[in-house]
C-alpha positions in Angstrom: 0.0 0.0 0.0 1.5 3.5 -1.2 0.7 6.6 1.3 0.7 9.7 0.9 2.0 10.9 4.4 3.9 8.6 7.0 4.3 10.0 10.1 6.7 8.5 13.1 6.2 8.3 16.5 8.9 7.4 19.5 5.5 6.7 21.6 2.1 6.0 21.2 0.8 9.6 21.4 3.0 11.3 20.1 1.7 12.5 16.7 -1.8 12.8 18.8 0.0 15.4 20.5 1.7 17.5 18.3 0.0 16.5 14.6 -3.0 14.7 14.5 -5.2 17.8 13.2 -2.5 17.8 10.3 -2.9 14.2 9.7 -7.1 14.5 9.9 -7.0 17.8 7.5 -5.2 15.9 4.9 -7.2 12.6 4.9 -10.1 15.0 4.8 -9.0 15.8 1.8 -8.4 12.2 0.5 -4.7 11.5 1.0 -4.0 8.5 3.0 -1.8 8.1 5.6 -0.3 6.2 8.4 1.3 6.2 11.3 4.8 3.7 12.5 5.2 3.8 16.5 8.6 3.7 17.5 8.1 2.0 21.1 5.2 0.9 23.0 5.4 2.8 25.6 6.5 0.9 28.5 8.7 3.2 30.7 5.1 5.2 31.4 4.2 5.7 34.5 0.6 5.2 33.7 -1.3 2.0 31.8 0.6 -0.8 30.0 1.7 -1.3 26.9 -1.7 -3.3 25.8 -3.6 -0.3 26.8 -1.6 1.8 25.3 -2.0 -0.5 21.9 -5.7 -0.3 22.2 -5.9 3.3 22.7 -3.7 3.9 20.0 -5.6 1.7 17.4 -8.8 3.8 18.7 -6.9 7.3 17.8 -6.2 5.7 14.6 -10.0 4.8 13.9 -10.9 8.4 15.2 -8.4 9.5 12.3 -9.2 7.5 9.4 -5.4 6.1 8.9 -5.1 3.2 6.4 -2.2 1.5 8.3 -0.5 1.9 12.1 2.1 0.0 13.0 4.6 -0.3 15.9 8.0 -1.2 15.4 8.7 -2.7 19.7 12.0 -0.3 20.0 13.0 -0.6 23.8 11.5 2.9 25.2 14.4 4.9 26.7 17.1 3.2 25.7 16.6 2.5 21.8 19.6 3.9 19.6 20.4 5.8 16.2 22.5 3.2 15.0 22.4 0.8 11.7 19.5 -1.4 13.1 17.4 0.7 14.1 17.6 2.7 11.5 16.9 -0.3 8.6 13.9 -1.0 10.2 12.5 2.6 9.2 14.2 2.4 6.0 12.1 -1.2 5.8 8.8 1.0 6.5 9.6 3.7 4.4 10.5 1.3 1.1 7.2 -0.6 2.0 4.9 2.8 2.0 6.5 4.9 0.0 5.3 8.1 1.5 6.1 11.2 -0.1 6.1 13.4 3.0 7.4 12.3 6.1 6.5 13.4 9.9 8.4 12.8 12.6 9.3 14.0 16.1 10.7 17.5 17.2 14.6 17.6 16.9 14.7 18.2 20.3 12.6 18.0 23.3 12.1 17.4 27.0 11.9 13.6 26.2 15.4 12.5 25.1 13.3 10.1 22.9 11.4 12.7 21.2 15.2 13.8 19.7 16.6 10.6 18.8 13.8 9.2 17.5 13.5 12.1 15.1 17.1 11.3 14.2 16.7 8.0 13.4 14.1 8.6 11.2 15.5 11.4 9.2 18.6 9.3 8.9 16.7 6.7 7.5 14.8 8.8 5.2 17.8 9.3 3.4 19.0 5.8 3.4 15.4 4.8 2.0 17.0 6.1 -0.7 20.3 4.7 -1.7 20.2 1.1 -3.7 23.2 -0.1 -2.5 21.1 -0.9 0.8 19.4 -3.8 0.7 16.1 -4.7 2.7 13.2 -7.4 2.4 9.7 -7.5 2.3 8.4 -9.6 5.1 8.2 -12.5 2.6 11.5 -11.9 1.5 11.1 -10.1 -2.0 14.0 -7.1 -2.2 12.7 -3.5 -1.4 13.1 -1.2 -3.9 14.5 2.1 -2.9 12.1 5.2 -1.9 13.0 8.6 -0.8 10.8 10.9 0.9 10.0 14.3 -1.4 9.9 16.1 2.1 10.4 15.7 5.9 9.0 18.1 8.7 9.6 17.5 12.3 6.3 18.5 15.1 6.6 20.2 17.8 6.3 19.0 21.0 6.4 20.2 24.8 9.4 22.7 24.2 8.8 25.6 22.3 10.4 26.0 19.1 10.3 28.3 16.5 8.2 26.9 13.5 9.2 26.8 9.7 5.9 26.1 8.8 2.2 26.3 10.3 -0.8 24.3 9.2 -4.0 25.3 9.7 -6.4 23.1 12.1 -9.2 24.8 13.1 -12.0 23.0 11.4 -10.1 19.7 12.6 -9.5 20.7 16.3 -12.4 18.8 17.9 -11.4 15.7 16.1 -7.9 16.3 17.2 -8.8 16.4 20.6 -11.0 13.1 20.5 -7.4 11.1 19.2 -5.5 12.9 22.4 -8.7 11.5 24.6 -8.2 8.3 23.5 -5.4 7.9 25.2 -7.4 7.2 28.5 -4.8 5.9 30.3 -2.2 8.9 29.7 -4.4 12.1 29.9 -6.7 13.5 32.8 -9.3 11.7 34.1 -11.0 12.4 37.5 -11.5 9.1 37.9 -8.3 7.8 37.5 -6.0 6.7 40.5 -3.2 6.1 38.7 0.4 8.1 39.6 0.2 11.7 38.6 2.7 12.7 35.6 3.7 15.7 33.9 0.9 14.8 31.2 -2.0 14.0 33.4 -3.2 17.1 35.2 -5.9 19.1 33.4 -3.3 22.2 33.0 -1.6 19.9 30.1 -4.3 20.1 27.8 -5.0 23.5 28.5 -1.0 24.1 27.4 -1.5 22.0 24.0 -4.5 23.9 23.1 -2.7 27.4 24.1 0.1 26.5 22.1 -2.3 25.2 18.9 -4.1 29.1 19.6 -0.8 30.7 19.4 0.4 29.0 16.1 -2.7 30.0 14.6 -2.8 33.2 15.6 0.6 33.5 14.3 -1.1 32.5 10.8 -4.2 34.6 11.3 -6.4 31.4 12.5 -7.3 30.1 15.7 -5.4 27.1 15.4 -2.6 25.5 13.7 0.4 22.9 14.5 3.7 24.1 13.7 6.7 22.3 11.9 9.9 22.8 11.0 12.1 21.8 8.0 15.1 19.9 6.6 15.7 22.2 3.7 13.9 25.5 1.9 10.6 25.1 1.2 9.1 26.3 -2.4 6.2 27.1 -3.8 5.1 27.7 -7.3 3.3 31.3 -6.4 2.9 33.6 -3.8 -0.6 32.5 -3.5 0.1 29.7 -1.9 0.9 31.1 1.2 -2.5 32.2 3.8 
């Protein structure tokens, strides 16, 4: 199955986080696209890694994705070396996305960072024949490289290249954060408290979504930033 957009994740929740409205806009508009977990999670403090499978498969529904995989990288402790990075370059050859979302290039979450490195490595690597990978019934891969990668932002601020308007999406993006019972406020919840669960969290992602848009002249948007200049063929492309 070819998508349009492949998005990365180093945890379930991620992309909920800091892209979903972009991800729901565009299959709105009839692209498909799908999303690779990195990890499943396990170092939370909160649920387990089943919930957090089964809350992640309902934020895909929610969304409309044609695929979402997870490809079991230890959480915390997964590198950006040579095997991790084949098993995105696996993903990427098997999708073919032409755009490519992945984590911030920094963040509080040293995952958030080196996931986003491993990915951008690989989207490169995608590229080059002289790799070889397998289908999982052993046929060679051809090679695929990405047309264009942007990186979300997450919990730290950072400047963005790019913003894409979400307003008629933000209710929707909200219900794929919510589906993540386990992780995000809930009253009735006596799980351990974390920096995610208190109330005041999702009042932050929805003050930062308000303060990209208003930065574009709409009341929300999710911001990006790029790999290399980004063109377009007239200046009426821009809001």
């Amino acid at each position: 199955m070819k998508l349009d957009i492949l998005a990365f994740s180093a945890h379930p929740d991620d992309v909920e986080l800091g892209c979903s409205g972009t991800i729901i806009s565009h299959i709105a508009a009839g692209l498909k696209v799908g999303i690779i977990d990195l990890t499943k999670g396990e170092l939370g403090s909160r649920g387990t890694p089943e919930m957090r499978a089964a809350e992640a498969e309902e934020s895909a529904r929610i969304m409309g994705l044609q695929i979402r995989d997870n490809l079991g990288f230890a959480d915390g402790f997964f590198a950006n070396d040579r095997e991790h990075q084949l098993k995105v370059v696996e993903k990427i050859r098997q999708y073919q996305p032409e755009i490519v979302l992945m984590n911030a290039i920094h963040d509080r979450h040293p995952d958030h960072g080196r996931g986003s490195a491993v990915v951008s490595e690989a989207c490169f690597l995608a590229g080059l024949r002289m790799i070889p990978t397998v289908t999982g019934i052993g046929e060679a891969q051809q090679p695929w490289r990405p047309k264009a990668v942007y990186h979300y932002i997450q919990d730290r601020y950072i400047v963005p290249d790019l913003v894409v308007d979400i307003t008629p999406f933000w209710d929707k993006k909200m219900e794929t954060i919510r589906a993540f019972k386990s992780q995000f406020y809930n009253p009735d919840d006596t799980s351990p408290n974390t920096y995610i669960s208190s109330p005041e969290f999702l009042e932050f992602i929805e003050a930062r979504a308000k303060e990209y848009g208003h930065a574009i002249g709409v009341t929300y948007g999710e911001g990006f930033t790029k790999e290399r200049h980004i063109g377009v063929r007239n200046l009426f492309d821009l809001i």
